[in-house]
Wavefront OBJ file of the C-alpha trace (Angstrom):
o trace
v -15.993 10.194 -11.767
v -16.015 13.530 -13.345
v -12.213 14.912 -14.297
v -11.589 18.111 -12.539
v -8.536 20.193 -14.256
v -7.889 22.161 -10.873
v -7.166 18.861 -8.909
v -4.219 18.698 -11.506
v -2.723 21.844 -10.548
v -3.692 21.111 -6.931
v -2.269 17.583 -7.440
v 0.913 19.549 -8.901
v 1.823 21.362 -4.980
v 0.536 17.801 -3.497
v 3.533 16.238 -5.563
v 5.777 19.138 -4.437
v 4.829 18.663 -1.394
v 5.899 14.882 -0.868
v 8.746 15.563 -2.123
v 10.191 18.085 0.029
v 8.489 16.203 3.407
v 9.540 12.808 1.762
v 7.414 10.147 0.603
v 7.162 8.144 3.964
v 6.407 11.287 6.262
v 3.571 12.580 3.637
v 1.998 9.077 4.088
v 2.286 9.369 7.516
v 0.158 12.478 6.994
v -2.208 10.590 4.674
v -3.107 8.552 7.742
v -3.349 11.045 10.460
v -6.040 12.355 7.924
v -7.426 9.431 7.627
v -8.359 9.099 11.350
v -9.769 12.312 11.331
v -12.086 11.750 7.879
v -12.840 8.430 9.639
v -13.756 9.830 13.022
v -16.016 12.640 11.383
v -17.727 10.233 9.218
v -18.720 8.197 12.130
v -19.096 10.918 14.444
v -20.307 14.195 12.874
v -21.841 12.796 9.651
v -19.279 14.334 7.408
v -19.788 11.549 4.450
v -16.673 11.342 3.766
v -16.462 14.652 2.654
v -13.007 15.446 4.954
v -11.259 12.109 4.074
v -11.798 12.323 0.327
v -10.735 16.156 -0.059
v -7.679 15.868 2.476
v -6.701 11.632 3.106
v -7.092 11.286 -0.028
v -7.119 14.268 -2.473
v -4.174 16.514 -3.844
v -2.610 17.470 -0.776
v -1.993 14.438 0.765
v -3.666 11.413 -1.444
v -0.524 8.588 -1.405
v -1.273 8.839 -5.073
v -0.203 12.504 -5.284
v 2.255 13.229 -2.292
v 3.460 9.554 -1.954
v 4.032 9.427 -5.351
v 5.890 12.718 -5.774
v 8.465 11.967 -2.952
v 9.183 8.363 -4.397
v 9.795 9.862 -8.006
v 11.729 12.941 -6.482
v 14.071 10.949 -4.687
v 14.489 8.275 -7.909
v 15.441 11.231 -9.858
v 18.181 12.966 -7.241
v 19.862 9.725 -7.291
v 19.991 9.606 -10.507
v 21.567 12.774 -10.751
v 23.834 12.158 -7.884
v 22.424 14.587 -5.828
v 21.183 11.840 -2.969
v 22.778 7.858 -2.519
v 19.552 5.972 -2.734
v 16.945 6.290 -4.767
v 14.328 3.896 -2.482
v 14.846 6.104 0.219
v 11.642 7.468 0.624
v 12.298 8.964 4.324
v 14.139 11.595 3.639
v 12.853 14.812 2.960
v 14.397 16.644 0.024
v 13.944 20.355 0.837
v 17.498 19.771 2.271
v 18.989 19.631 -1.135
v 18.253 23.438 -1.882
v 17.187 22.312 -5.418
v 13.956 23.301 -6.949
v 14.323 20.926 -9.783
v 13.573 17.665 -7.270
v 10.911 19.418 -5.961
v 9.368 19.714 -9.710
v 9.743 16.254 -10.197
v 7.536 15.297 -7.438
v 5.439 17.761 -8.546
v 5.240 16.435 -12.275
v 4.525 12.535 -10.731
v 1.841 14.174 -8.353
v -0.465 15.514 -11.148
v -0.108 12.527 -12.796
v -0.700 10.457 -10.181
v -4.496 11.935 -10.174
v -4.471 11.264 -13.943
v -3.470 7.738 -12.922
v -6.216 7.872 -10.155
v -8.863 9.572 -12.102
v -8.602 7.259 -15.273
v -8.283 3.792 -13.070
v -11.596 5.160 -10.889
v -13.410 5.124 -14.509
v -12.586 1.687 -15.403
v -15.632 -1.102 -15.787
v -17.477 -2.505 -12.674
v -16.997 -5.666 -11.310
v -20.359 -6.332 -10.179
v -21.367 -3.584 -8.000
v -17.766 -2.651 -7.157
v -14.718 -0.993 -8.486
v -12.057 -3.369 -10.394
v -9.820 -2.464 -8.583
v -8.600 0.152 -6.175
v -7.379 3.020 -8.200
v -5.370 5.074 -5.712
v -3.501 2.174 -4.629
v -3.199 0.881 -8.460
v -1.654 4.515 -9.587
v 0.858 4.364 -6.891
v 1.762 1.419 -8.929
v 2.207 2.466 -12.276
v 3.233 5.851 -11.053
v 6.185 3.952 -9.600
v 6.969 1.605 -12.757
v 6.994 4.915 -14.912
v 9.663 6.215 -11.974
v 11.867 3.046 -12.570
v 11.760 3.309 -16.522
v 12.815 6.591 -16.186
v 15.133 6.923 -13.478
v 16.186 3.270 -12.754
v 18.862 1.574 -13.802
v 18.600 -1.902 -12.849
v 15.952 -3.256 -15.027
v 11.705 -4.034 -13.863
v 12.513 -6.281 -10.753
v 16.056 -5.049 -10.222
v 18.873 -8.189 -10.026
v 19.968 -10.164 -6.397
v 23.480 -10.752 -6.661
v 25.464 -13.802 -6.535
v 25.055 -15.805 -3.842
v 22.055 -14.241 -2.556
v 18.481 -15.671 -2.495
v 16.172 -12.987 -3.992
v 13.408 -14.023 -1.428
v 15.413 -14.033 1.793
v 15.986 -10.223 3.373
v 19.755 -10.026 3.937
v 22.236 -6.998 4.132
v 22.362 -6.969 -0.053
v 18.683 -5.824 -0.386
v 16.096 -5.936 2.207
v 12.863 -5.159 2.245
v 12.120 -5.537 6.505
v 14.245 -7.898 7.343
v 12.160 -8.169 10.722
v 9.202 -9.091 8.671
v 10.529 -11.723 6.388
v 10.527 -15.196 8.188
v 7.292 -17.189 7.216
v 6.118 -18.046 10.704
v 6.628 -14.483 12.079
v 4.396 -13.526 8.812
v 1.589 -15.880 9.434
v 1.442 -14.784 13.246
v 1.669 -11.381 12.934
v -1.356 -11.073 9.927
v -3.403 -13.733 12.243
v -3.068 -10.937 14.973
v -3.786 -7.909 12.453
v -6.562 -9.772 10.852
v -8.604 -11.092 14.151
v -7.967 -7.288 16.042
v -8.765 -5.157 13.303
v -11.626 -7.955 11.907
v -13.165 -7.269 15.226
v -13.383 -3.770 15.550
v -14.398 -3.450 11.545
v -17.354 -5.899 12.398
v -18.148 -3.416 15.568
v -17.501 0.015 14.510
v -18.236 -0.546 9.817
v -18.247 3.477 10.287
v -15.158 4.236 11.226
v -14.242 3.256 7.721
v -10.405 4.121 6.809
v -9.619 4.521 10.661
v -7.542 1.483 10.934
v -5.565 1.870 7.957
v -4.736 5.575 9.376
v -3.723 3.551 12.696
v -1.236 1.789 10.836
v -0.446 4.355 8.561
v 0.784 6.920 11.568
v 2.886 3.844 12.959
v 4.968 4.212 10.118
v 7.010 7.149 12.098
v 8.251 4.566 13.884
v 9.623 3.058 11.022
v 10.950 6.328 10.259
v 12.541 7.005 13.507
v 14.710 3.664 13.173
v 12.801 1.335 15.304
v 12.038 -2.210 13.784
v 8.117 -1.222 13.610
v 6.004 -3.776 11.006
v 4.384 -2.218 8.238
v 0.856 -3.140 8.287
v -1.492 -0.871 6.662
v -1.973 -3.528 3.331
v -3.227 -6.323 5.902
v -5.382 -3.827 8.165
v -6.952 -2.369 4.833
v -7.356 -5.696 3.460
v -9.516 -6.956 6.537
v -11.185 -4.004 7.034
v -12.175 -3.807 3.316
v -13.674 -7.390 3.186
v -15.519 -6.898 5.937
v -17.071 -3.995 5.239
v -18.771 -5.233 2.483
v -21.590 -6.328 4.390
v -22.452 -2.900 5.882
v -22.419 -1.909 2.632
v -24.443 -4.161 0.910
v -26.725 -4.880 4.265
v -25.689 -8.064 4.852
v -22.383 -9.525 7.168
v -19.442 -11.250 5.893
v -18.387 -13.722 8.488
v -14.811 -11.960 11.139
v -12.750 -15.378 9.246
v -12.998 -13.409 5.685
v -11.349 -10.531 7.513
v -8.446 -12.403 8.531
v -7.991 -14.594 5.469
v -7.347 -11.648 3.471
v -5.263 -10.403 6.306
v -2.605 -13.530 6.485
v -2.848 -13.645 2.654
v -2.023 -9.175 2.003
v 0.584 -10.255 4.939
v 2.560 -12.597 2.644
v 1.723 -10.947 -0.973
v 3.504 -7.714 1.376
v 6.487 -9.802 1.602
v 6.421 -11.531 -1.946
v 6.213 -7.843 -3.919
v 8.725 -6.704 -1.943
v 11.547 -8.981 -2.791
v 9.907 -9.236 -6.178
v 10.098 -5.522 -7.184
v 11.770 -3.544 -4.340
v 14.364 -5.301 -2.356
v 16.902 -5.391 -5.349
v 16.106 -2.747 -6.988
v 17.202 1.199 -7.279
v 13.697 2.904 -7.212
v 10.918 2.260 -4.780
v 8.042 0.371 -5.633
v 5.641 0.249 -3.188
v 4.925 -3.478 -2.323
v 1.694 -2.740 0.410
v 0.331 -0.992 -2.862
v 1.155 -3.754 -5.498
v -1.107 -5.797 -2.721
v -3.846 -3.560 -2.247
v -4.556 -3.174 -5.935
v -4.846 -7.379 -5.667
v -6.617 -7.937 -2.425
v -9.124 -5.461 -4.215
v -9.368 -6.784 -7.003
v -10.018 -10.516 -5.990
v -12.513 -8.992 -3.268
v -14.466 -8.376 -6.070
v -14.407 -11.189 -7.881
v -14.973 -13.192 -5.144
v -18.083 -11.141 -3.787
v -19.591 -11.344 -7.396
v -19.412 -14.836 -7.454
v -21.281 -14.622 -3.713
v -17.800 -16.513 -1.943
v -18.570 -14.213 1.275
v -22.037 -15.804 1.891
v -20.589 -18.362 3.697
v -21.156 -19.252 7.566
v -18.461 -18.765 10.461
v -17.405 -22.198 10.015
v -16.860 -22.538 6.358
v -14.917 -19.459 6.569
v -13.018 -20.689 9.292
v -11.704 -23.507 7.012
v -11.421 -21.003 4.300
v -8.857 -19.064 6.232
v -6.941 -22.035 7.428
v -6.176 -23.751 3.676
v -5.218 -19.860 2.782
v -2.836 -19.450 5.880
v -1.561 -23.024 5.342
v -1.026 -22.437 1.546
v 0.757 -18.931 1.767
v 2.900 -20.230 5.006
v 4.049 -23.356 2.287
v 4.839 -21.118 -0.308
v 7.033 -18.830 1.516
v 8.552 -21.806 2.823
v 9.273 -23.041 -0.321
v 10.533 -19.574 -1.966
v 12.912 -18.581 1.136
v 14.700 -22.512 0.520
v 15.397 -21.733 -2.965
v 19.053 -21.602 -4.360
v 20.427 -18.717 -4.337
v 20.947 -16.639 -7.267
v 24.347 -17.276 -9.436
v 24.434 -14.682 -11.089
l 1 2 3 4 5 6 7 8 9 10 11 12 13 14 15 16 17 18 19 20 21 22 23 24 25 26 27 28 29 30 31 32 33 34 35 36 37 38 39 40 41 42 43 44 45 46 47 48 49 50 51 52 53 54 55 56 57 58 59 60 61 62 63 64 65 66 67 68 69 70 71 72 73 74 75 76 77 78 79 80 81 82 83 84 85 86 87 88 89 90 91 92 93 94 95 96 97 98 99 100 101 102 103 104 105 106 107 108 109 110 111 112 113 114 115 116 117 118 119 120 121 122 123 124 125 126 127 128 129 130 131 132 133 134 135 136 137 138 139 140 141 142 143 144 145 146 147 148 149 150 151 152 153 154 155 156 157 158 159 160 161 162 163 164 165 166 167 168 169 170 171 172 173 174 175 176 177 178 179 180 181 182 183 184 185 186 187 188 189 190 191 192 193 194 195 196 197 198 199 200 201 202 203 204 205 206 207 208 209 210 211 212 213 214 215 216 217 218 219 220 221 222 223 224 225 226 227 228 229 230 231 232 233 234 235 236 237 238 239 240 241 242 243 244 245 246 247 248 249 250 251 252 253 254 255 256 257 258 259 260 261 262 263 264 265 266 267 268 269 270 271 272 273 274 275 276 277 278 279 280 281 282 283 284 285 286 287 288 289 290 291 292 293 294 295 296 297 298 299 300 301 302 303 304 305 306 307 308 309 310 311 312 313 314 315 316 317 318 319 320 321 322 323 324 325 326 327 328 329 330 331 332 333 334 335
C-alpha cells in the first residue's frame, strides 16, 4: 500500500471530527457507511471503491474518527475538563475548547500512520497478518493510556472485586458478561450472520455495518449487545472461500463467532473495565480472530467437511464456556 501524505491531513479533520461527534456516534457512522459501500459493491459494482474512501478512510475509518474521539476524551479528563475518560459517547464540541478537538485530530492522522504501516507488514500466506485498521485502533489506544492514563496498562480492580466479573466498580456490559448468556448469544450471531455470509459473500462489510448502527442503541441507554467483533469474525472466515473459490463449511463461521464472543468479554475486563482510558476490546479481538484466520487457512484447517467442523465448533464453544467459568469463580482481588 502506497503512503499518501494528503490522507494525513485528511486523517487530521477525520480525528477532529470524532472527537467533536464522540467516538461511539462516529463509529456508528463508520457502519451506516459500511452498508452503503457494501450494498454498492454488491449491487452497482462499485469495488469497494465507496467503502474504502468513506467506511473506512479519513473521514470516518474507526482508525481515524474512532480513534480521535477516544484520545480526545482521555485527554479532557485528564485535564478536568470531562469526568471520564472511557466515555466515548459523548460528543465534545460541548466543551467550547478547540484544544480537545486537536487532540483527536493529532490521534486521527496517526491512526492512518498506524493503519498504513500495519497494512505493509509481511503476508501470511496469501493474506494480511493481521487486520491493520482494527490493530491501529489498538495501539492508537495504548499510546492514549501512556499518555493520558493514570492507572497503569490494564488499570487495577479494587479490593474485593473480581477483575473478571462486571459489577458497579468497573463494567464493561454488565448484560453481556455471564458465560452462558455469552455462548448463546455468539451461537445466534454466528449461525444468522454465517448464513447470510454463505448466501450473499458480496455484501461484504454489510453485517458488521448492521451491528455497527445498533450501537445507537447502546448510546441511547438501552442494554443493546455489542456485536460487531463476532459478526465480523463469522463473516470474515467465511468469506474466505469466495475469495479463494472454494467454501469454508457455515460451522467455521460460528466457531469464530462463540470464540470473538468470549475474547469480547476477556479484553474487556482485561484492559477496559478498570481502567481510565478506553481501549477498545471488539478491536483487541478483531486484530486476533484475524490473525489466527490466517494461520489457520495457511495451514489448510478450513478444508474440512460440515461435520468435522461441527465438532470443531463444539470443543471451541465448550472450551471458551469452561474458561469463563473458571475466570468469573476466581477470588477476588485483595488489593
Amino acid at each position: 500500500m502506497d503512503f499518501n501524505f494528503l490522507w494525513v491531513i485528511a486523517a487530521f479533520g477525520g480525528g477532529i471530527f470524532g472527537a467533536a461527534v464522540g467516538g461511539l456516534p462516529a463509529f456508528v457512522f463508520t457502519g451506516i457507511a459500511a452498508i452503503v459501500g457494501g450494498g454498492l459493491s454488491a449491487f452497482a459494482g462499485d469495488g469497494g471503491n465507496f467503502a474504502n474512501t468513506v467506511a473506512w478512510g479519513p473521514v470516518l475509518g474507526p482508525q481515524i474518527a474512532f480513534a480521535g474521539g477516544v484520545a480526545a476524551v482521555a485527554y479532557a479528563a485528564k485535564r478536568g475538563l470531562h469526568a471520564d475518560g472511557k466515555d466515548i459517547g459523548s460528543a465534545l464540541m460541548g466543551l467550547n475548547r478547540p484544544d480537545v478537538l486537536l487532540v483527536g485530530g493529532l490521534f486521527g492522522a496517526l491512526g492512518y500512520l498506524l493503519w498504513w504501516g500495519l497494512a505493509n507488514l509481511p503476508m501470511i500466506g496469501d493474506l494480511g497478518a493481521t487486520n491493520p485498521i482494527a490493530l491501529s485502533i489498538v495501539v492508537n489506544g495504548m499510546l492514549v493510556r501512556y499518555i493520558f492514563g493514570k492507572k497503569g496498562a490494564f488499570g487495577k480492580a479494587p479490593k474485593g472485586v473480581n477483575r473478571w466479573v462486571a459489577s458497579d466498580a468497573g463494567a464493561w456490559l454488565p448484560w453481556q458478561n455471564a458465560p452462558l448468556q455469552l455462548l448463546v448469544f455468539g451461537l445466534g450471531v454466528g449461525l444468522a450472520v454465517s448464513w447470510c455470509a454463505t448466501q450473499f459473500p458480496a455484501l461484504a462489510g454489510v453485517w458488521f455495518g448492521f451491528a455497527a448502527v445498533s450501537l445507537v442503541f447502546l448510546h441511547q441507554g438501552s442494554k443493546a449487545p455489542v456485536w460487531h467483533h463476532p459478526a465480523l469474525a463469522a463473516e470474515q472466515v467465511i468469506l474466505l472461500g469466495a475469495v479463494t473459490g472454494g467454501t469454508v463449511s457455515i460451522w467455521w463461521g460460528v466457531t469464530f463467532a462463540i470464540f470473538a464472543t468470549f475474547l469480547g468479554d476477556f479484553y474487556g475486563h482485561l484492559v477496559t473495565a478498570h481502567a481510565d482510558t478506553f481501549i477498545d476490546p471488539p478491536s483487541v479481538t478483531l486484530f486476533t480472530t484475524f490473525t489466527l484466520m490466517a494461520i489457520l487457512k495457511t495451514l489448510g484447517a478450513f478444508n474440512t467437511t460440515d461435520t468435522v467442523s461441527l465438532v470443531i465448533m463444539v470443543v471451541v464453544a465448550a472450551v471458551c464456556y469452561g474458561a469463563n467459568v473458571v475466570l468469573k469463580g476466581r477470588k477476588a482481588a485483595t488489593a
